[in-house]
C-alpha positions in Angstrom: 10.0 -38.6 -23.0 6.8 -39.0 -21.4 8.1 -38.6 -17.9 9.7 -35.1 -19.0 6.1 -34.2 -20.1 5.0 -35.3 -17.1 7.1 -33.3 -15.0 6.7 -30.8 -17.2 2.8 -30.4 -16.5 3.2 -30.7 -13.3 5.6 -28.1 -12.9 3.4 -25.4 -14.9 0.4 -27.1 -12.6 2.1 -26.5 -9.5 3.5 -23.4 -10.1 0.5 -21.6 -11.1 -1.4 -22.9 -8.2 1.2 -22.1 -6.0 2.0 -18.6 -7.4 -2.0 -17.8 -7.8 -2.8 -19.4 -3.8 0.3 -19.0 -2.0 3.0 -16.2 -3.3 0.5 -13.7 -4.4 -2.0 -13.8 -1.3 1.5 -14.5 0.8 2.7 -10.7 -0.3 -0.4 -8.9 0.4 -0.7 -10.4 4.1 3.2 -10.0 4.8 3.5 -6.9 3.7 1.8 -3.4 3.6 -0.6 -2.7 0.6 1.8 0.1 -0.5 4.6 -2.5 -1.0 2.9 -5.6 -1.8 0.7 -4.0 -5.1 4.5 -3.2 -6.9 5.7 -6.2 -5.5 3.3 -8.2 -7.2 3.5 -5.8 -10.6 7.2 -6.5 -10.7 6.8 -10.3 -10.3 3.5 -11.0 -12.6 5.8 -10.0 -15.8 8.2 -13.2 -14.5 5.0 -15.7 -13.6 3.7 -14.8 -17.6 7.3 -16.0 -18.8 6.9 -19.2 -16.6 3.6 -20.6 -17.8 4.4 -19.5 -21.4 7.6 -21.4 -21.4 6.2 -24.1 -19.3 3.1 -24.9 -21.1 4.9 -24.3 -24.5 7.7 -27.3 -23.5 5.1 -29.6 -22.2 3.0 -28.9 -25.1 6.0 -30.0 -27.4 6.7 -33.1 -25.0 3.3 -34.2 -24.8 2.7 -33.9 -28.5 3.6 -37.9 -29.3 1.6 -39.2 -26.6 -1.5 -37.2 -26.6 -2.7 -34.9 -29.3 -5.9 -33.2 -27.1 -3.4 -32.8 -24.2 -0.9 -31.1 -26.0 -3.2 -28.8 -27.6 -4.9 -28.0 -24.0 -1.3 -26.9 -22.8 -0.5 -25.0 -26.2 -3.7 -23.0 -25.8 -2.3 -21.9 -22.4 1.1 -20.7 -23.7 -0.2 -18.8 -26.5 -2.8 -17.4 -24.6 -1.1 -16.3 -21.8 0.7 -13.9 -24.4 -2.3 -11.6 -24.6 -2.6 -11.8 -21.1 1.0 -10.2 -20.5 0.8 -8.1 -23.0 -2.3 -6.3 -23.2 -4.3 -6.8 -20.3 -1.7 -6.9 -17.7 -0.8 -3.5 -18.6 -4.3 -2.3 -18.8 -4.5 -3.5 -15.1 -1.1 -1.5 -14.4 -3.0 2.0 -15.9 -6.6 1.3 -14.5 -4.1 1.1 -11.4 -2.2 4.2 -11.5 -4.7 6.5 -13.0 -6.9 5.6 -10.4 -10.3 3.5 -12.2 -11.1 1.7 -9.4 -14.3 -0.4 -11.0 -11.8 -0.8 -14.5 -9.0 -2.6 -12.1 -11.6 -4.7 -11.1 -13.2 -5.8 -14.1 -10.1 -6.1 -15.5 -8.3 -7.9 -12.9 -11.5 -10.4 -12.6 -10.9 -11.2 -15.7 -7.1 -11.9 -15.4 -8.1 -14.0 -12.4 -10.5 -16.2 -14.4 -7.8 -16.4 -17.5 -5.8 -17.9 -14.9 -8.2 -20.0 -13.1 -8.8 -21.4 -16.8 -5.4 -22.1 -17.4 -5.2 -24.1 -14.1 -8.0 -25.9 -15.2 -6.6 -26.9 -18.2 -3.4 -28.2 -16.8 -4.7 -29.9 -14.7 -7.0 -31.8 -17.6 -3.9 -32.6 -19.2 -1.9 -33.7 -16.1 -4.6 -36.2 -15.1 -4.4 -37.6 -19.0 -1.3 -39.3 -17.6 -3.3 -41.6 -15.5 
């Protein structure tokens, strides 16, 4: 069981890193502005679902093995809920009706939500040393 929650963090880990980094910065210097933005809209939605049911299942494997570990990756799954439901939309209408300096409070804020997250999966990862 403990390599499943091992593989498990990692997973969320890498995927955040790599869809935060690579896929997200990747579509806004591959494509136009005008395609990238609903690009990204349509994929965030998807990248919410992932590190929900990612933390959430390495939460639940971790749980025997390390109490403070598991909580750190529970706290990202539930609070990545919020995140996709309420402030990921307010980011869509600060978009589309045009509040320039709302989108960017707003998405700063996203941005450090996530940064958080990554932080704390990777605290839990390294607790497998």
């Amino acid at each position: 069981m403990t390599e499943a929650a091992l593989l498990t963090t990692a997973l969320l880990f890498g995927g955040m890193v790599l869809y935060s980094f690579g896929f997200a910065a990747f579509l806004f210097t591959a494509l136009p502005a005008a395609q990238a933005g609903p690009a990204i809209r349509r994929a965030f939605p998807h990248f919410y679902l992932f590190v929900m049911a990612a933390a959430a299942l390495a939460a639940l494997l971790t749980w025997r093995t390390d109490g403070l570990g598991a909580a750190l990756l529970a706290a990202i799954a539930l609070s990545t809920l919020p995140t996709r439901q309420i402030l990921m939309p307010a980011i869509n209408r600060a978009t589309d009706e045009g509040q320039k300096s709302r989108f960017k409070w707003l998405h700063g804020l996203s941005v450090a939500v996530t940064l958080i997250h990554i932080v704390l999966a990777a605290f839990a990862l390294v607790r497998f040393l």
